[in-house]
C-alpha positions in Angstrom: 11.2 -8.7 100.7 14.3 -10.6 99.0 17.2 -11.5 100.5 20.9 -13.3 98.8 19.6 -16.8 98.4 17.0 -16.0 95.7 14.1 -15.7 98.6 11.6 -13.7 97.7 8.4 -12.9 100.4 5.3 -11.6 98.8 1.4 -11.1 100.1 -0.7 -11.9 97.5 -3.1 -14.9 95.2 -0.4 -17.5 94.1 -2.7 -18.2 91.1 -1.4 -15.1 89.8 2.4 -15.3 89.7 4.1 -15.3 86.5 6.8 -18.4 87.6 7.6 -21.6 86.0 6.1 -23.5 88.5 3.5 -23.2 91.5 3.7 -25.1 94.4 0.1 -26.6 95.7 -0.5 -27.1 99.2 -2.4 -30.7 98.0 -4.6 -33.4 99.9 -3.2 -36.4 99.3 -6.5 -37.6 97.3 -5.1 -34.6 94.3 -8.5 -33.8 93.6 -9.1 -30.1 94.7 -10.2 -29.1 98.3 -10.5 -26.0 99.8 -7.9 -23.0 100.8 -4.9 -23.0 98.3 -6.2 -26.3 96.7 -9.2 -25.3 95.5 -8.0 -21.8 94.2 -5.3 -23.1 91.9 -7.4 -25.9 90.7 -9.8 -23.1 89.9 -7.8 -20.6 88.3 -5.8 -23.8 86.5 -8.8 -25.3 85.0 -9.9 -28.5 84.1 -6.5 -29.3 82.6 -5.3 -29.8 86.1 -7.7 -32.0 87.4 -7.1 -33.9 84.6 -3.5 -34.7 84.7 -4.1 -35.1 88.9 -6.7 -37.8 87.7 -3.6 -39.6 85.8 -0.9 -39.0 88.9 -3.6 -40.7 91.5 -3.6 -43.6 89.1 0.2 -44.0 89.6 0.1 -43.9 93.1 0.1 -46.8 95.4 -3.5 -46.4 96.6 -4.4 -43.5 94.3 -3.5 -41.4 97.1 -0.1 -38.9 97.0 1.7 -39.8 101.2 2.6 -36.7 102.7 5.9 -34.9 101.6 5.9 -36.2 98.2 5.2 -34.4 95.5 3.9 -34.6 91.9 3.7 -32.3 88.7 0.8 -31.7 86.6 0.2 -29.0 83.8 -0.3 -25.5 85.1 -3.3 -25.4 83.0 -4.6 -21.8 83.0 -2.5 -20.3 85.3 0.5 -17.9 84.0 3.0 -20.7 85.9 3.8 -23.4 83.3 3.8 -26.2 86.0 2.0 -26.9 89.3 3.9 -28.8 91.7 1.2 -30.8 94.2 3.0 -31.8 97.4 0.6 -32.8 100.5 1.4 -31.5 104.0 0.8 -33.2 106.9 -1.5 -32.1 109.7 -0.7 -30.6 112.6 -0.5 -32.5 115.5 0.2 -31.2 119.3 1.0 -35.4 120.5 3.4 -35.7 117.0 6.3 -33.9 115.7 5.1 -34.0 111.8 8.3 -31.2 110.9 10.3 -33.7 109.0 7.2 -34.1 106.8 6.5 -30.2 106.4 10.0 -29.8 105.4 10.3 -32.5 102.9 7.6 -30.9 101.2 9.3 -28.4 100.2 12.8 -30.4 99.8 10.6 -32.8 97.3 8.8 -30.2 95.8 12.0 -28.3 94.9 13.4 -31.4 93.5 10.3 -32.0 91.3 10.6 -28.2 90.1 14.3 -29.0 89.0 13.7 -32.5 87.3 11.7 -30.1 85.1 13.7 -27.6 84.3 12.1 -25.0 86.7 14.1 -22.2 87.4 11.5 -19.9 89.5 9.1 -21.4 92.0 6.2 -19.9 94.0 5.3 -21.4 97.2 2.5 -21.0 99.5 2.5 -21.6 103.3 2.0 -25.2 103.4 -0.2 -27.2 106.1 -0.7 -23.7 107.7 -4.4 -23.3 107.2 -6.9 -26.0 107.0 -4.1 -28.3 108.7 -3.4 -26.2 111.3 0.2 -26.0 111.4 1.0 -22.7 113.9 2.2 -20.1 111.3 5.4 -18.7 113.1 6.4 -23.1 113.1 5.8 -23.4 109.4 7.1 -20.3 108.4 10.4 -21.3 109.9 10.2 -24.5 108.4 9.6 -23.8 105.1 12.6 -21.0 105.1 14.7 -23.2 106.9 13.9 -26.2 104.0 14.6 -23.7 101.1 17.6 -22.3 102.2 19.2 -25.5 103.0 17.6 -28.0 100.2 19.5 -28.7 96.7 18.0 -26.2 94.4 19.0 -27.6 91.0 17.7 -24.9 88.1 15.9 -23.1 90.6 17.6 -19.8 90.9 14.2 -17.9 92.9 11.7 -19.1 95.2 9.0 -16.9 96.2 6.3 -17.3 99.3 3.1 -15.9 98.3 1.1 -15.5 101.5 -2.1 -14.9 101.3 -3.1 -12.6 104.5 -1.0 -10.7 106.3 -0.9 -12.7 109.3 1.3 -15.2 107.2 3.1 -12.7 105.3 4.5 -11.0 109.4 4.9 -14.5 110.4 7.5 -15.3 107.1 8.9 -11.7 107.7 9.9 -12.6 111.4 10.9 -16.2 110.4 13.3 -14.4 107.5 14.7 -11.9 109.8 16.5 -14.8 111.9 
């Protein structure tokens, strides 16, 4: 599904798109994890973890605070850069949104100090972190379409299952 602003939907493994850069769904320690995290450091290669190695050193505790983001090497993967932003958890007692969105705000930012013009993102804090799917796939529409895009001229969400990929296509259709 595509629709006027350069979104794209897609179900599929994000470690696969041919883009300039991928967008990891990151703990804040940059070191691999489970869920998206662990696949693109997979796929990526050591490469990755390297250069994550060299961003936690930079950071004010070695750890990345949720809705930043930082760019590595995209290692093995067709992408030429991954963008590593870390999501907040979900919380039912705290509205975390502002965080969620400026993950994708900052990581579309990062993606255009590079040069990036095509982006793939996955659903971000919507598995391990729990973040409801129909909330975060609002969200992350809602960040794109109204965030500075720079060089970026497509952004893609490659959902992995297709309970993500209906929740995106109902958050698109509004």
């Amino acid at each position: 599904m595509t629709n006027a602003f350069g979104l794209k939907l897609k179900l599929g493994d994000i470690t696969t798109e041919v883009v300039d850069v991928i967008v990891n769904a990151a703990n804040p320690g940059l070191l691999g994890g489970g869920g998206v995290d662990g696949a693109i450091h997979a796929a990526g290669g050591p490469e990755i973890l390297a250069e994550c190695q060299e961003r936690k050193r930079e950071l004010p505790g070695g750890q990345l605070p949720r809705g930043q983001a930082v760019a590595t090497t995209g290692g093995r993967l067709p992408a030429r850069w991954v963008v590593h932003t870390a999501g907040p958890i979900w919380s039912p007692e705290e509205d975390r949104s502002d965080v969620l969105a400026s993950c994708y705000r900052e990581s579309l930012r990062v993606a255009a100090d590079l040069g990036a013009e095509t982006v793939a993102f996955p659903a971000i804090s919507a598995g391990v972190y729990g973040w409801p799917l129909d909330d975060a796939a609002r969200i992350a529409l809602d960040s794109v379409r109204d965030a500075p895009r720079g060089t970026v001229s497509e952004v893609r969400f490659v959902l992995f299952g297709q309970q993500a990929f209906d929740a995106f296509q109902r958050a698109a259709a509004h």
